[in-house]
C-alpha positions as CSV (number, residue, x, y, z in Angstrom):
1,X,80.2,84.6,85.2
2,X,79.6,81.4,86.1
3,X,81.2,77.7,85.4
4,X,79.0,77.8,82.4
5,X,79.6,81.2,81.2
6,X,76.6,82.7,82.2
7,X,76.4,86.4,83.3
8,X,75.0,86.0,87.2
9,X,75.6,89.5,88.0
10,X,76.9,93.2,86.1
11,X,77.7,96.0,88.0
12,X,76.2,99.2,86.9
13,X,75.8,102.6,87.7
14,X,72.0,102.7,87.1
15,X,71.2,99.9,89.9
16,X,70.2,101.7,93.1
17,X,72.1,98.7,94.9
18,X,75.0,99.6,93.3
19,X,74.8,103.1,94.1
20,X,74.0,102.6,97.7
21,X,76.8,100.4,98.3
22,X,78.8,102.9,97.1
23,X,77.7,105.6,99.1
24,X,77.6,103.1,102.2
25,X,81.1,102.3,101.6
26,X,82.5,105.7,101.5
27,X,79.9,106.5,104.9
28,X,82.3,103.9,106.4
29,X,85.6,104.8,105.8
30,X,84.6,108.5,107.4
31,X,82.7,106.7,110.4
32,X,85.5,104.9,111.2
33,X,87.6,107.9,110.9
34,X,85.4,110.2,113.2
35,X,85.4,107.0,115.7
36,X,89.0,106.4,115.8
37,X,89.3,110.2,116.6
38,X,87.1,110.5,119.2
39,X,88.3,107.4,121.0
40,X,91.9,108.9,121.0
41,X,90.7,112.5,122.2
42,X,88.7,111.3,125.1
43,X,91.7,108.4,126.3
44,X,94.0,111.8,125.7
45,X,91.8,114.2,127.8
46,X,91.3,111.4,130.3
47,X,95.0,111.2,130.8
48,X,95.6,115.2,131.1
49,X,93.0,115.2,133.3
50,X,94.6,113.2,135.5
51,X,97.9,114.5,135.6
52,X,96.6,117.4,136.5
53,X,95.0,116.4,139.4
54,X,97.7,113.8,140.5
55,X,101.4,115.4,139.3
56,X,102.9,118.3,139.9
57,X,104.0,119.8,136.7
58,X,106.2,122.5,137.8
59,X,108.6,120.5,140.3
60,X,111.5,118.8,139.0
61,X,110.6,115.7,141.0
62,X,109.5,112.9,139.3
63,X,106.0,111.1,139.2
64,X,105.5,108.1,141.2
65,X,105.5,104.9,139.2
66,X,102.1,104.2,140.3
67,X,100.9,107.3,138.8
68,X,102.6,106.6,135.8
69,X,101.3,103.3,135.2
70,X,97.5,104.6,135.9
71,X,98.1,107.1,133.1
72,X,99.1,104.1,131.0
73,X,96.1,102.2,132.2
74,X,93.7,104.9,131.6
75,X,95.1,105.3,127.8
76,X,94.9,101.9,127.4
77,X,91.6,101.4,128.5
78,X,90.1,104.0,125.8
79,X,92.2,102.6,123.4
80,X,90.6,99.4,124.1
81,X,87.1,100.3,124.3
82,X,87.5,102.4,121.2
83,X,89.0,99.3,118.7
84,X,86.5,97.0,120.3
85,X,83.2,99.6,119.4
86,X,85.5,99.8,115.6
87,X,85.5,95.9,115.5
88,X,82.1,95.4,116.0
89,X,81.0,97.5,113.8
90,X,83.2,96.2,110.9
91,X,82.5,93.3,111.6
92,X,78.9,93.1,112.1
93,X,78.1,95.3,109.1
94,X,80.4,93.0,106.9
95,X,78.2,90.3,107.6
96,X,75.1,92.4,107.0
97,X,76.2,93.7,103.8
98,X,76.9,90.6,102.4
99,X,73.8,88.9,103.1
100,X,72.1,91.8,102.1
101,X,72.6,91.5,98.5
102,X,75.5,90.5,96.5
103,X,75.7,93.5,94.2
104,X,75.5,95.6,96.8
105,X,78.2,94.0,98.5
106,X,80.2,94.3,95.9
107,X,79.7,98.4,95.0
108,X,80.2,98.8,98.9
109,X,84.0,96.3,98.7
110,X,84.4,98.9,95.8
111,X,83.8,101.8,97.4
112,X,85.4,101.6,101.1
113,X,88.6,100.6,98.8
114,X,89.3,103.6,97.0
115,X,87.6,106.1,99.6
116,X,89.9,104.4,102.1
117,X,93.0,104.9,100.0
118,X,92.5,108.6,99.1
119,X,91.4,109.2,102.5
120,X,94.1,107.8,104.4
121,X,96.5,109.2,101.9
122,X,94.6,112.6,102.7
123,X,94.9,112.2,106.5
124,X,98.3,111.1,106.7
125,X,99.4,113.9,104.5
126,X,97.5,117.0,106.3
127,X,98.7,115.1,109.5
128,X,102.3,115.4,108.8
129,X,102.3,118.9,107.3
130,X,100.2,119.8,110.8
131,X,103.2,118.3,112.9
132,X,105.9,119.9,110.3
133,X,104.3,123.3,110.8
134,X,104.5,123.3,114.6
135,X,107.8,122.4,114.4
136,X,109.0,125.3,111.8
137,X,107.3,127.8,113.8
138,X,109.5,126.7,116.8
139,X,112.6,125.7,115.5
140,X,113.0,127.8,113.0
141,X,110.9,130.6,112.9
142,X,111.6,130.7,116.9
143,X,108.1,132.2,117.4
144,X,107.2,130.0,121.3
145,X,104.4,132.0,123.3
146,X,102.9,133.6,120.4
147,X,99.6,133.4,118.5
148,X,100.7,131.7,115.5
149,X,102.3,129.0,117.8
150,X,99.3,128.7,119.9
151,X,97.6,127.8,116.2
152,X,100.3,125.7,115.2
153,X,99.8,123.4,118.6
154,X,96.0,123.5,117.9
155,X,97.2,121.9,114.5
156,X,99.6,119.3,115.5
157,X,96.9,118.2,117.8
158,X,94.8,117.6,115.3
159,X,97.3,116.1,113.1
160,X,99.0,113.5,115.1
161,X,95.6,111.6,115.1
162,X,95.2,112.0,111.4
163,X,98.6,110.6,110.6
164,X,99.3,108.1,113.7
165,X,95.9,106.7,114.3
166,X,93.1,107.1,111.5
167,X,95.3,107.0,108.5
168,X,97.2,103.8,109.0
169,X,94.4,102.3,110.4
170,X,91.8,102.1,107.1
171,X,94.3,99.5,105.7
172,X,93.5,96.6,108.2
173,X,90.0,97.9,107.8
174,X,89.7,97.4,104.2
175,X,92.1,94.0,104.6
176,X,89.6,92.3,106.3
177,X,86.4,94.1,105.1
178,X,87.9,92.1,102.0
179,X,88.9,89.1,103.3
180,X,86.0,88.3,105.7
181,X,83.7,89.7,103.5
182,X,84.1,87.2,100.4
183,X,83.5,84.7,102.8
184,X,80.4,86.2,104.1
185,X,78.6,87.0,100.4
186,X,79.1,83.1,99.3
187,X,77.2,82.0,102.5
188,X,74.5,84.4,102.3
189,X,74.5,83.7,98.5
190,X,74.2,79.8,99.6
191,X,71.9,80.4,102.2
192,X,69.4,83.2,100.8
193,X,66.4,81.4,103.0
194,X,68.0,83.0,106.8
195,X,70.0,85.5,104.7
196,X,67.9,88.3,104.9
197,X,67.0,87.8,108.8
198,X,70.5,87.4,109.7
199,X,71.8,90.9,107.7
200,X,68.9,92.4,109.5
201,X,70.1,91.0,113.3
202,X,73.7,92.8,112.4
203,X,72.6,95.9,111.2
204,X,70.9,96.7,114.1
205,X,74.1,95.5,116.4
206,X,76.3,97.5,114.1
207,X,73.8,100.5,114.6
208,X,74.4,100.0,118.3
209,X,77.5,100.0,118.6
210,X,78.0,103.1,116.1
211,X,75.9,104.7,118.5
212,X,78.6,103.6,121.4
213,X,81.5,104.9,119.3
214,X,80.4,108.2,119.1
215,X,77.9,109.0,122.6
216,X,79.6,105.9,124.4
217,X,83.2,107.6,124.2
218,X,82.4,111.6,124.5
219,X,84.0,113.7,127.1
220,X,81.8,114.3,130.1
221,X,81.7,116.5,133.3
């Protein structure tokens, strides 16, 4: 409603922007998910890679501290390059969105809300019981160097990105998808002559650098 009273807007199921903005909101939170992942599994193979190469692992002498701080540097540069791919792509399909249309901004606010709670309550949860279950089998089920161990390391794998990276991530996410949004939507809503241009000019850099997060960051020979 307006000052006056006056309905400018209703959200309803039955509007196709509605409904796209709430599947593009939900699209979101399990992009951002897959790209957090994947930034963390290439920095981590990066860095076994090169301890392979560069420290002995089965002498009881220590690593250099110059090979120690390159395997802090190499972590840190994939951790970088992943979050700034993850920024720029929240950030520039914010802006999009909510010059786009204002109902559709709305439905997708909606939508990356409570697919991002129940997903990151998801993750942390399956990331946890992942970790937990490698450390039954060992501690108390004393099963090292068998197959159900082997499975169990497979899992915690798996799980410590879930619950240390991904998870607790999608709440700055939807913080300032929020935030910075609501901003955006009244100037688009106050501008709608450049409106249109300017949602198109950050999708297509949001499309790019999804493309980056993904193909940008894989593992290669």
């Amino acid at each position: 409603l307006d000052a006056m009273g006056n309905q400018l807007f209703k959200l309803d199921l039955l509007d196709p922007y509605v409904l796209l903005g709430l599947l593009m909101g939900g699209g979101t939170v399990y992009w951002f998910t897959g790209a957090s992942i994947q930034a963390v599994t290439t920095g981590a193979y990066r860095a076994v890679e090169y301890i392979k190469k560069n420290i002995k692992l089965d002498s009881a002498e220590a690593a250099s501290i110059e090979t120690s701080r390159t395997v802090v540097r190499i972590c840190t540069e994939y951790a970088q390059a992943g979050m700034f791919n993850i920024f720029m792509v929240i950030f520039c399909l914010t802006i999009a969105y909510a010059f786009f249309n204002p109902v559709f901004f709305i439905a997708y606010l909606v939508s990356i809300a409570v697919v991002g709670l129940f997903q990151a309550i998801f993750m942390a949860n399956a990331g946890g019981a992942w970790d937990n279950a490698k450390k039954v089998v060992e501690v108390e089920m004393h099963a090292k160097g068998t197959e159900l161990h082997d499975a169990s390391i497979v899992g915690d794998t798996v799980g410590d990105p879930y619950k240390d990276t991904s998870s607790v991530a999608l709440n700055p996410i939807i913080k300032f998808t929020t935030l910075f949004g609501l901003l955006a939507v009244e100037m688009g809503v106050a501008n709608p002559s450049f409106a249109p241009a300017a949602a198109a000019v950050f999708m297509v850099i949001a499309l790019i650098f999804v493309y980056r997060s993904f193909y940008g960051m894989r593992i290669t020979s």
